[in-house]
C-alpha positions, -999 to 999 in steps of 0.1 A, spaced: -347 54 653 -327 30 668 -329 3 646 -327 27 617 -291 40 630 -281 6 638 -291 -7 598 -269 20 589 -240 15 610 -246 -22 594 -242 -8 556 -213 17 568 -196 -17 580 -208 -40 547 -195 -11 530 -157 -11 544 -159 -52 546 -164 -47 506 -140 -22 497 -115 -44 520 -125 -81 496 -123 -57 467 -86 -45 477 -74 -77 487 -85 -95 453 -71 -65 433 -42 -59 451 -33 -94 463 -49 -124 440 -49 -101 408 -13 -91 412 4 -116 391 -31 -129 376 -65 -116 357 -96 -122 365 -104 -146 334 -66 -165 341 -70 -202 341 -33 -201 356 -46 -183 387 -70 -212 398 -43 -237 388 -18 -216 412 -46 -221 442 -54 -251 434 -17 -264 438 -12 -246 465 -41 -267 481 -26 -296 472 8 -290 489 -10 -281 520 -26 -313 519 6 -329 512 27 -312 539 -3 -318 566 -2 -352 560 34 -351 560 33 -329 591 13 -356 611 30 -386 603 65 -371 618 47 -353 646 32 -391 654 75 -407 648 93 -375 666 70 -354 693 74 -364 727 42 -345 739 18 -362 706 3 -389 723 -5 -368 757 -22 -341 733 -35 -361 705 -73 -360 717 -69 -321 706 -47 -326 679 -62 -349 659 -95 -333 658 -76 -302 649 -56 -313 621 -87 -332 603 -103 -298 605 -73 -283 588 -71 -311 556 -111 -313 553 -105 -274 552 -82 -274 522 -102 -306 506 -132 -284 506 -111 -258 490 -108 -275 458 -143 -275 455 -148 -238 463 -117 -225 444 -131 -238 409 -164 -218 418 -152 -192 428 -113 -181 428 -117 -148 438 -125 -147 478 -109 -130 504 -122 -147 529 -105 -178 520 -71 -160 510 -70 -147 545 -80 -175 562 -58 -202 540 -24 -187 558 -40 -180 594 -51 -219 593 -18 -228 580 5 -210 609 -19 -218 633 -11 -256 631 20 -252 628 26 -236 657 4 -259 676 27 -287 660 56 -268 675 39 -268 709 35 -308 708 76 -313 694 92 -296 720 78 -254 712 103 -228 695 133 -254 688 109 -280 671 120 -287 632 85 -277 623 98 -243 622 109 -249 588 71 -248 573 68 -213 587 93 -203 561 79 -228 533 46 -212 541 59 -178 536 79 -189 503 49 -205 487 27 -171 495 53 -148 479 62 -172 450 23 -175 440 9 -143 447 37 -116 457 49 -93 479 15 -89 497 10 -125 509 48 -125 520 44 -99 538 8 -111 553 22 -145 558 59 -131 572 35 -111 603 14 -140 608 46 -163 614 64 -140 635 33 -133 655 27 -173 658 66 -179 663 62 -157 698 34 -170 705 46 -204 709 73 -190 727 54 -175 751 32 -205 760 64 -227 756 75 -204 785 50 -196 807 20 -231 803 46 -259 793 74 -244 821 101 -248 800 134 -229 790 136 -212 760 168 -211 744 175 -174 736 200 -175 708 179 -198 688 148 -177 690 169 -144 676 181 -167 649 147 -181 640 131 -143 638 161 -131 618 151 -153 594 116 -146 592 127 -109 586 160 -112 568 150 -144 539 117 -130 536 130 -95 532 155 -107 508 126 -120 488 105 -91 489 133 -75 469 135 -96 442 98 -102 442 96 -64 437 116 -65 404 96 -96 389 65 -74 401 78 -40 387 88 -60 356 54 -79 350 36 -46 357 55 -26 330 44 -59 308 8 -59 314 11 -21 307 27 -27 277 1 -56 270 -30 -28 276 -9 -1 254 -8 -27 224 -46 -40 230 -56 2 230 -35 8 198 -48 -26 185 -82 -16 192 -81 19 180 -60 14 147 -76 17 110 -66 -21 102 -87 -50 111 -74 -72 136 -88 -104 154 -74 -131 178 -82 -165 182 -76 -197 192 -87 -234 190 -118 -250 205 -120 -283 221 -130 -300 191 -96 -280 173 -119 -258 151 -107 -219 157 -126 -195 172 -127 -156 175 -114 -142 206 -112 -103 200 -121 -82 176 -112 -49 170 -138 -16 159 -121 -18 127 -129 -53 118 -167 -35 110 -151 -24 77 -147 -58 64 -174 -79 80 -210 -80 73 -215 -92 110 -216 -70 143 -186 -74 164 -203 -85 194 -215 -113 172 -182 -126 160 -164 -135 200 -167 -170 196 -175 -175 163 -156 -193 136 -133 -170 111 -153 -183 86 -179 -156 94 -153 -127 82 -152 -143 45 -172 -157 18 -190 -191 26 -169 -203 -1 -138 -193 9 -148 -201 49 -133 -238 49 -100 -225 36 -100 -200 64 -105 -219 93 -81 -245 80 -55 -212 74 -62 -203 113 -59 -240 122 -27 -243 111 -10 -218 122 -16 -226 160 -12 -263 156 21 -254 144 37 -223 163 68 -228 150 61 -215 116 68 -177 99 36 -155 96 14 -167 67 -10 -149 47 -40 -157 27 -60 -140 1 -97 -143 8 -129 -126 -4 -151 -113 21 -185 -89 26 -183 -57 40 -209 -35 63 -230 -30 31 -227 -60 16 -206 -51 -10 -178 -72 -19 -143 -70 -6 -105 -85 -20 -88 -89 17 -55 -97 24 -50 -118 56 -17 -119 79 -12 -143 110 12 -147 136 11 -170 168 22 -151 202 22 -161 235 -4 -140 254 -10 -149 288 4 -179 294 -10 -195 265 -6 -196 227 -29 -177 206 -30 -165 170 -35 -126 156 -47 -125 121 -47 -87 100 -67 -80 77 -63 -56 49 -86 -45 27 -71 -44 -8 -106 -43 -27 -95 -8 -42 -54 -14 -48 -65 -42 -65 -88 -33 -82 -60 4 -94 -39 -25 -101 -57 -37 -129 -69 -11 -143 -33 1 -144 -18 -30 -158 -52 -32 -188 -41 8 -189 -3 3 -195 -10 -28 -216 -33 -12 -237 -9 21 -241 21 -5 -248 -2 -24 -275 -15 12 -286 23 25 -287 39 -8 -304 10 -8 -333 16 31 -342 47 24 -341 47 -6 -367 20 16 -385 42 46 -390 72 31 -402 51 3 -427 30 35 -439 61 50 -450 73 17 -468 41 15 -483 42 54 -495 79 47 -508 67 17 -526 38 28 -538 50 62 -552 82 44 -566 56 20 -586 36 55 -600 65 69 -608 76 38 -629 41 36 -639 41 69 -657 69 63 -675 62 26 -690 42 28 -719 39 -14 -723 -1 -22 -710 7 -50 -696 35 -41 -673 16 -11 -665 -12 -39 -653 13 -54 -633 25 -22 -618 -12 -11 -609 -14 -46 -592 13 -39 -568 -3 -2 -562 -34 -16 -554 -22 -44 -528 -1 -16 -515 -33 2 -512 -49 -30 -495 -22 -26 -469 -27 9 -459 -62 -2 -452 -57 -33 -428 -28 -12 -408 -53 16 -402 -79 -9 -388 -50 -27 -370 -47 6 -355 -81 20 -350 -85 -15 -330 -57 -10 -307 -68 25 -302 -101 21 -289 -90 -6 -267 -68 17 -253 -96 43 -241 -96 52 -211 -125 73 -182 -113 105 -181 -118 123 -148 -106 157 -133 -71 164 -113 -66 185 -91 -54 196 -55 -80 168 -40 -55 141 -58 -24 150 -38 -28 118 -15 -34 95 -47 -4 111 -60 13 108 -32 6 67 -31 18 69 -67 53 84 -59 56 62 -26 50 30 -48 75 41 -70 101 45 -43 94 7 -28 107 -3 -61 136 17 -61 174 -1 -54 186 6 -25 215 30 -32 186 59 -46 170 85 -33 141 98 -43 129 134 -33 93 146 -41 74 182 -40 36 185 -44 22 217 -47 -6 222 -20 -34 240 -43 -28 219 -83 -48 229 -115 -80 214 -128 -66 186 -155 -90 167 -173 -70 132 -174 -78 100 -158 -48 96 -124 -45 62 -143 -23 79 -171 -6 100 -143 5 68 -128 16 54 -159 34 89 -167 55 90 -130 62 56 -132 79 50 -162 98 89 -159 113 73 -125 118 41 -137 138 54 -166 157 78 -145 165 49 -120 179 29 -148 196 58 -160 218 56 -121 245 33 -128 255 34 -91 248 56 -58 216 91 -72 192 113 -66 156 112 -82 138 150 -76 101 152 -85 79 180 -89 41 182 -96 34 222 -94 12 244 -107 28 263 -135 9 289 -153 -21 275 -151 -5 241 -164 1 209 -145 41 205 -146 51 171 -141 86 173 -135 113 141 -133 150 151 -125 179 127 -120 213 130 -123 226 97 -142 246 90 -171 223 111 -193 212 112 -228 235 117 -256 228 146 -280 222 134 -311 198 107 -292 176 132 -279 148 132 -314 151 98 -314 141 90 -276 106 96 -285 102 73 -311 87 34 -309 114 9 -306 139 26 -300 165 25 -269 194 23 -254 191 -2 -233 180 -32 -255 208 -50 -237 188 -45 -204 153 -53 -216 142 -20 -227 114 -17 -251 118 17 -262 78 18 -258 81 41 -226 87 76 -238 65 66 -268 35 59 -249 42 88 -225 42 110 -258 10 96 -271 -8 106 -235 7 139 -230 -2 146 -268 -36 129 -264 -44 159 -237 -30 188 -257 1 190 -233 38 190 -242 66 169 -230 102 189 -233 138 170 -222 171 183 -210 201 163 -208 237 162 -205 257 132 -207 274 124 -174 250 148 -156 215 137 -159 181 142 -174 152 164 -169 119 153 -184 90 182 -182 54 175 -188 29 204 -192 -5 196 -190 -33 225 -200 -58 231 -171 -95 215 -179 -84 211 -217 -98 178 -217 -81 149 -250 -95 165 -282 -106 198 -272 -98 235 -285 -74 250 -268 -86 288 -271 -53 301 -257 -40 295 -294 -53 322 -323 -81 315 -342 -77 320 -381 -101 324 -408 -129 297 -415 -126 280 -450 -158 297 -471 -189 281 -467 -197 274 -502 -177 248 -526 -146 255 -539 -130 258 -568 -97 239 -581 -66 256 -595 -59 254 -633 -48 211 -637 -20 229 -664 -4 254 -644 28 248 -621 36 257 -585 63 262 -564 56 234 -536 80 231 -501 80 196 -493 94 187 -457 97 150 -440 123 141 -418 125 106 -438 149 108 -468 132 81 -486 96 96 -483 109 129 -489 127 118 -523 96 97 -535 72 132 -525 96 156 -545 92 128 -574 60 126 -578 54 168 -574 77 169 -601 61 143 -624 31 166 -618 48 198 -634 56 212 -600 85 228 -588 97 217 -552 121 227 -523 128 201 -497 134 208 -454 141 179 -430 121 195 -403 101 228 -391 130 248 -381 150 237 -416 115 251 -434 112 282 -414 151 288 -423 145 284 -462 108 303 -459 130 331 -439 156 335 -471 133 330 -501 106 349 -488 76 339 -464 53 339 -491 74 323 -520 59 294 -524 19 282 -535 20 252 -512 39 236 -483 32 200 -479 46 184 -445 54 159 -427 32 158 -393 60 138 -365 92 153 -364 123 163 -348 131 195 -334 92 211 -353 70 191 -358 42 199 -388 13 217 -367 40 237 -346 52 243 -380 18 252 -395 12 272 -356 42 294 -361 31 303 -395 -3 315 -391 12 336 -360 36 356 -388 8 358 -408 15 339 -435 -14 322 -448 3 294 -476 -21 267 -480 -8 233 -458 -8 195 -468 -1 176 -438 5 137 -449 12 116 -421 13 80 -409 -4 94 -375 -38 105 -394 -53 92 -360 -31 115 -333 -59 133 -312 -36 163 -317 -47 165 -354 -79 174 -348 -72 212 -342 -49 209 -377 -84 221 -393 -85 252 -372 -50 268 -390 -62 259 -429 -42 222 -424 -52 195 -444 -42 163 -433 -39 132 -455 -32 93 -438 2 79 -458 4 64 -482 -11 88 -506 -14 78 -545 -6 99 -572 -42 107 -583 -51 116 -549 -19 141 -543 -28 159 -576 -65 162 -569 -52 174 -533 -28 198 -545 -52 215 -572 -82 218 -542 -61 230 -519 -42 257 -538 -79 268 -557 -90 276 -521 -63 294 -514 -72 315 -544 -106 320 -537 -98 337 -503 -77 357 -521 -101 372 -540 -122 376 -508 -95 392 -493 -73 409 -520 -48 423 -496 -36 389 -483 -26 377 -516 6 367 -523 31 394 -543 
């Protein structure tokens, strides 16, 4: 029982001799150093040395100066070889093992201890070895702190009365009283004085290596990749800490990548340019951050685009590098698709554009040679003339492959918007803004719960980001952008207000179209609205602009919920279906009253010439509105055909053909266009429109205008009470 209670009054005592090494290394080594420091064996080390140094030192002026050396050297001697094989052995020990309280305890006992025993042999208290008391105490607090000065300022007060004493009492020999108040003034007074500033440096470096774990937390709990490293021996770099999110971008696990090479976060083929990356960077310190594009592996092997930043900072006493990583696999790869996407809406907008306007060259020259045709009665010039109509022809047919081409290079994976999109679009917007000058500000509003659009975020990038580049440009100085995306009646309203110079009025039909601008002088295609057009169009949507000069723009986009490109849009009225069986033709001799409207003068003219040449009678409109205007004061019903334009101002030719099937009026429609291949016209069918590609020949028109009228007629019979008065 005894020798139980005695074991554990032995583990009680272990236990409080352990707690009391632990505190001293934590609270006295570890103050100004870390456990892994290299600086904190140097700073032992040295201190070693000096003792060494000042020993030796020490002996040789105790063996010049003190009168009581040679009657005292048989204990002396012995005493200070102790003390240097002490420190000697030190050296040894410290590389082993720098952490040991022991030896930080004992190092300044040994020290004060021959000192004052050197004090004893020079005479006691007034010897000049009274001096390394306060180097001793200077050396503590300048390596380790305020806890060895004040360890080392109680030993040397303790061994300064001491030697006192015995220089009083054993050697019988006065003490000199004013010196010794001096001498332990300054142990307490310098020493204090130290403490003080020692307590600022300490405060200071402690709010640092808080700041230094509050950076390594954020650092390790952050989304972006991080590692640090520095160079090997041999000067190759190596990994010293890696983040939890470096997982996302390396194949390898992170406990498997401290002390590895960089090369291991990237392709083998790309692994040599790394390390060279990280190897410069330390070799020359002085340098601004570099980056490097690499391609890497992530977790599941699939492969990555990263982005690669590194700085040099000094971090704990020593220069290391810090390298981020970014992951721009998917940017890059939005990127592209929205550069092939704009590209191929730019080509698609340019070749409709050069389409349209050569159709209608080729429908005025064309028509002009029928006409002149018809009334030559010469064979051979007529040859000539049906030459020219048929290279015409020949042209209409490479320009609508030219354009079928550039239209199916322009298709693009349609996928569904909605409320689950708000971050994408919020990226979208926040892009836009980094592009901005300085001197605009751009305001955005996202509606929390959006529709269900059927159109790939691809063309909604392209949409926002040429509406707020063309309202930047439109700031000639200091503005405002405002953008809203809302849900609007079951619509998608993109919304892009500024308030710059504005658009002139009698501009505003013409913004729309290809090629043309107003800033030509400032490199402006005039592609921007037209390809907008083509994509709100494409998706049965509408695009509608306010402006006023001097005051600013508002461009609108509606956008039908799930009414994906092409579709019906049931929201519209349905009309009858043409009959099933074949129809017949109106009588080739008789002659109709035909409304003919184009917005283009010359097509327009050559149209009304060769209706007329037929035996027709014709009216002529510039737009929709102009045709509902003369439909509204001739009567609704006055005429046996209206044959129209499809793009144009103000009306265009289905919301012309829309607004009359909604009255009622069922007139047979020719639609002839240069945009045969508009997605739009595909629900023309659906209101009794025919639509024919310009140019059109004579032949064909007449065959067109006889068809179309004869099934006008036989639905009149089959419905005698919609026939016309």
């Amino acid at each position: 029982m005894r020798l139980a209670e005695q074991g554990l009054c032995l583990d009680k005592t272990s236990s409080k001799v352990a707690v009391l090494e632990d505190y001293i290394v934590q609270h006295w080594l570890l103050r100004h150093h870390r456990p892994d420091d290299q600086s904190l064996i140097q700073s032992q080390v040295q201190q070693v040395k000096a003792r060494l140094l000042f020993g030796l030192g020490g002996l040789a002026y105790l063996y010049l100066h003190a009168p009581l050396f040679a009657s005292n050297k048989t204990w002396f001697l012995p005493l200070s070889a102790a003390y240097l094989l002490y420190n000697a052995c030190s050296i040894w020990f410290i590389k082993r093992k720098p952490l040991s309280a022991p030896r930080t305890l004992s190092g300044p006992l040994f020290d004060f201890a021959v000192v004052a025993c050197a004090m004893l042999i020079d005479g006691g208290h007034t010897s000049g070895m009274y001096i390394m008391m306060v180097i001793i105490i200077f050396g503590n607090a300048f390596r380790y702190g305020n806890a060895l000065l004040l360890y080392s300022q109680v030993l040397g007060i303790i061994f300064l009365a001491l030697t006192s004493i015995i220089t009083l009492g054993m050697l019988q020999q006065d003490i000199d009283i004013t010196l010794l108040f001096w001498q332990l003034l300054g142990l307490i007074i310098i020493p204090l004085y130290m403490y003080l500033i020692g307590d600022k440096a300490e405060r200071a470096l402690q709010s640092q290596g808080q700041a230094e774990e509050t950076t390594m937390r954020l650092i390790d709990q952050g989304p972006l990749p991080v590692f640090a490293f520095d160079l090997d021996a041999q000067g190759n770099a190596r990994i010293l800490y890696a983040n939890e999110a470096i997982q996302t971008v390396a194949k390898h696990e992170k406990s498997t990548l401290i002390g590895a090479s960089p090369e291991r976060l990237c392709l083998p083929e790309d692994g040599p340019l790394f390390n060279n990356f990280c190897q410069q960077l330390l070799r020359h310190p002085d340098t601004q951050p570099r980056t490097l594009y690499v391609r890497g592996h992530g977790a599941e092997h699939q492969p990555l685009r990263l982005l690669c930043t590194a700085t040099h900072v000094r971090w704990r006493e020593r220069n290391i590098g810090v390298c981020f990583i970014q992951d721009i696999t998917e940017s890059e790869a939005r990127r592209e698709r929205y550069e092939a996407t704009h590209k191929h809406g730019y080509m698609s907008a340019l070749v409709a554009g050069v389409v349209h306007d050569f159709r209608n060259v080729l429908t005025t020259m064309i028509g002009q040679a029928e006409v002149l045709q018809m009334e030559i009665d010469e064979p051979a010039l007529r040859d000539q003339i049906e030459s020219i109509i048929e290279a015409g022809e020949r042209g209409s047919t490479m320009v609508t492959h030219l354009l079928t081409l550039a239209q199916s290079t322009a298709e693009v994976d349609t996928e569904v918007i909605d409320s689950n999109h708000s971050e994408a679009l919020e990226r979208i917007i926040g892009i836009a803004r980094l592009q901005l000058p300085p001197k605009i500000t751009l305001h955005h509003e996202i509606d929390d719960i959006l529709p269900r659009v059927s159109i790939s975020l691809v063309e909604i990038e392209q949409i926002l980001l040429n509406l707020i580049n063309n309202a930047a440009q439109a700031i000639e100085d200091q503005g405002q952008i405002h953008i809203e995306i809302k849900n609007l009646h079951d619509h998608l309203l993109l919304q892009v207000r500024d308030d710059g110079i504005g658009i002139a009025e009698q501009d505003l039909p013409m913004v729309t179209k290809p090629f043309w601008t107003s800033r030509r002088e400032k490199g402006g295609t005039g592609l921007g609205l037209a390809m907008i057009e083509r994509i709100v169009r494409s998706h049965r949507g509408r695009m509608e602009i306010e402006s006023q000069p001097g005051k600013g723009t508002c461009i609108r986009i509606l956008l039908p919920a799930n009414a994906p490109a092409g579709a019906k849009n049931d929201a519209w009225p349905s009309t009858s279906d043409a009959p099933s069986h074949s129809p017949t033709t109106a009588e080739p001799g008789n002659s109709y009253d035909i409304l003919l409207v184009d917005d283009a003068p010359e097509v327009l003219a050559i149209h009304a010439a060769l209706v007329q040449k037929l035996g027709h009678r014709t009216s002529t409109a510039r737009d929709g509105k102009q045709a509902l205007a003369i439909l509204a004061r001739h009567g609704e019903n006055a005429f046996d055909l209206i044959i129209t334009d499809y793009r144009m101002p103000e009306m265009d030719g289905l919301e012309l053909a829309i607004e009359l099937r909604q009255r009622g009026v069922d007139t047979p429609i020719l639609m002839i266009t240069a945009y045969g291949e508009d997605h739009r016209l595909r629900e023309a069918g659906r209101y009794g429109v025919t639509v024919l590609r310009k140019p059109i020949s004579l032949k064909e028109l007449h065959t067109q205008i006889l068809r179309v009228i004869g099934q006008a007629q036989d639905r009149a019979h089959e419905n005698p009470h919609n026939a016309h008065p």
